[in-house]
N, C-alpha and C positions, 0 to 999 in steps of 0.2 A: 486709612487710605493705603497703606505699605501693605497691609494685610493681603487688603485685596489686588494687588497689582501682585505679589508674591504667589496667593493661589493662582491668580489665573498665569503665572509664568510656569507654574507646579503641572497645570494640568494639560499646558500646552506641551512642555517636556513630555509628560505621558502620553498625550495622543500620537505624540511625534515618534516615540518610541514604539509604541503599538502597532502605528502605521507601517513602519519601518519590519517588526515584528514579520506583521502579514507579507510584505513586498519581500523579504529575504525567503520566506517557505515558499512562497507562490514561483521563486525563482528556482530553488532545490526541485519542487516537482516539475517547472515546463524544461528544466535540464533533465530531468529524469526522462522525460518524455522524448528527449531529442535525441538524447544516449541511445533510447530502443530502439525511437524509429529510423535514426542513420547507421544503424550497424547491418554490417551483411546485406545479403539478398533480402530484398524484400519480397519476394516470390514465393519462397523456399517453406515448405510446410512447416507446420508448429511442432516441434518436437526439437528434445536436446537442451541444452544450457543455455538458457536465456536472461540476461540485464531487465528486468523490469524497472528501474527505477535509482536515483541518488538513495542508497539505506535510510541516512539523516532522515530527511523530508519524508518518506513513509513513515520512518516510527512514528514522527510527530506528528502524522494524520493519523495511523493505525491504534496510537495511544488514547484517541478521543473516540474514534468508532473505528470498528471493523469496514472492509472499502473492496468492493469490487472489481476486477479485471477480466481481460479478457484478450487474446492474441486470436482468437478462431480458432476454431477445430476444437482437438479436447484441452487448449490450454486454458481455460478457464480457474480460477481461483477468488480466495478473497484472503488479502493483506490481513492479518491480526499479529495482535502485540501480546503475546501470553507467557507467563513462566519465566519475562525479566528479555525475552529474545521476541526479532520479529520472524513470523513466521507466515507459508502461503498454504492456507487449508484449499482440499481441492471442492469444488461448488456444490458436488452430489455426494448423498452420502449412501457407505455399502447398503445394501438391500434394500434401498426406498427407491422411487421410481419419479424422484421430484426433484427441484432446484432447492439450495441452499438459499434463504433468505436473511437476512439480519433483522429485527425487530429493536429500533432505538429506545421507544417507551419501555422496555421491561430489558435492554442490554442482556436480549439472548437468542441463538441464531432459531430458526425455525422453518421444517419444509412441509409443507401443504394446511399450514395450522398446528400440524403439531411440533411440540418443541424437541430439541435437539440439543442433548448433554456438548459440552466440548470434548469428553471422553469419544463421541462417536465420531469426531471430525477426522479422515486419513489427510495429512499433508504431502505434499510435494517435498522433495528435498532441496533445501535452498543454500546458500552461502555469500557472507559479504565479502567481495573479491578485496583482496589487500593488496595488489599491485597490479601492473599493467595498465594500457588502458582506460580502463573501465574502472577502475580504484575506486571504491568509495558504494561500488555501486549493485543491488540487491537482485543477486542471481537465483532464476525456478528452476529447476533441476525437471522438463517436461519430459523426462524418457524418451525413446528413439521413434523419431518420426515416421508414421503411419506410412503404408506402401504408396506409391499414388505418382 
């Protein structure tokens, strides 16, 4: 009888922790989220250095699948975690004429059916801000904003 009062005290500590798990990332990212969307103009075209996100909490979605975004216009990207750093590849790639997809069955990216080396992916240039602000938090480097 100790046994089982034991397990089940084992496994409620684990779901508790688990839960606990999920509810601390779930918070890194809708911070992440609040960071983007309360800074600056929100008018102001897509282009320039932009906070996408708390770093934490992206790696630790970016380390299980690669993950989509999007600000409009050409800010487009997708989150991956390669080569030990996280990084933002941009959504097209040079001379195809198509969207970057991700394929989770076979963990490799793909545009129109055909597949797509990570050799061929151009990135954004990105940076984790180490103070200010924004500290903690994963910068896309979108180049100078389109005329407009």
């Amino acid at each position: 009888m100790a046994n089982q009062t034991s397990t089940t005290t084992s496994e409620r500590r684990t779901i508790a922790v688990a839960a606990l798990s999920v509810l601390i990332v779930g918070l890194l990212i809708a911070g992440g989220m609040l960071l983007v969307l309360n800074r600056g103009d929100a008018t102001a075209a897509c282009g320039g250095r932009t906070p996408i996100g708390l770093a934490a909490g992206l790696q630790v979605d970016a380390e299980l699948s690669p993950f989509n975004g999007s600000l409009g216009g050409h800010c487009e990207y997708w989150v991956v975690y390669r080569d030990g750093k996280l990084q933002a590849a941009k959504s097209r790639v040079e001379g195809r004429d198509c969207a970057l997809l991700w394929y989770t069955p076979i963990n490799a990216f793909r545009c129109d059916g055909a597949p797509v080396e990570w050799s061929e992916l151009i990135y954004w240039p990105t940076r984790i801000l180490t103070e200010g602000e924004f500290k903690g938090a994963f910068e896309v480097d979108f180049g100078p904003a389109p005329p407009g």
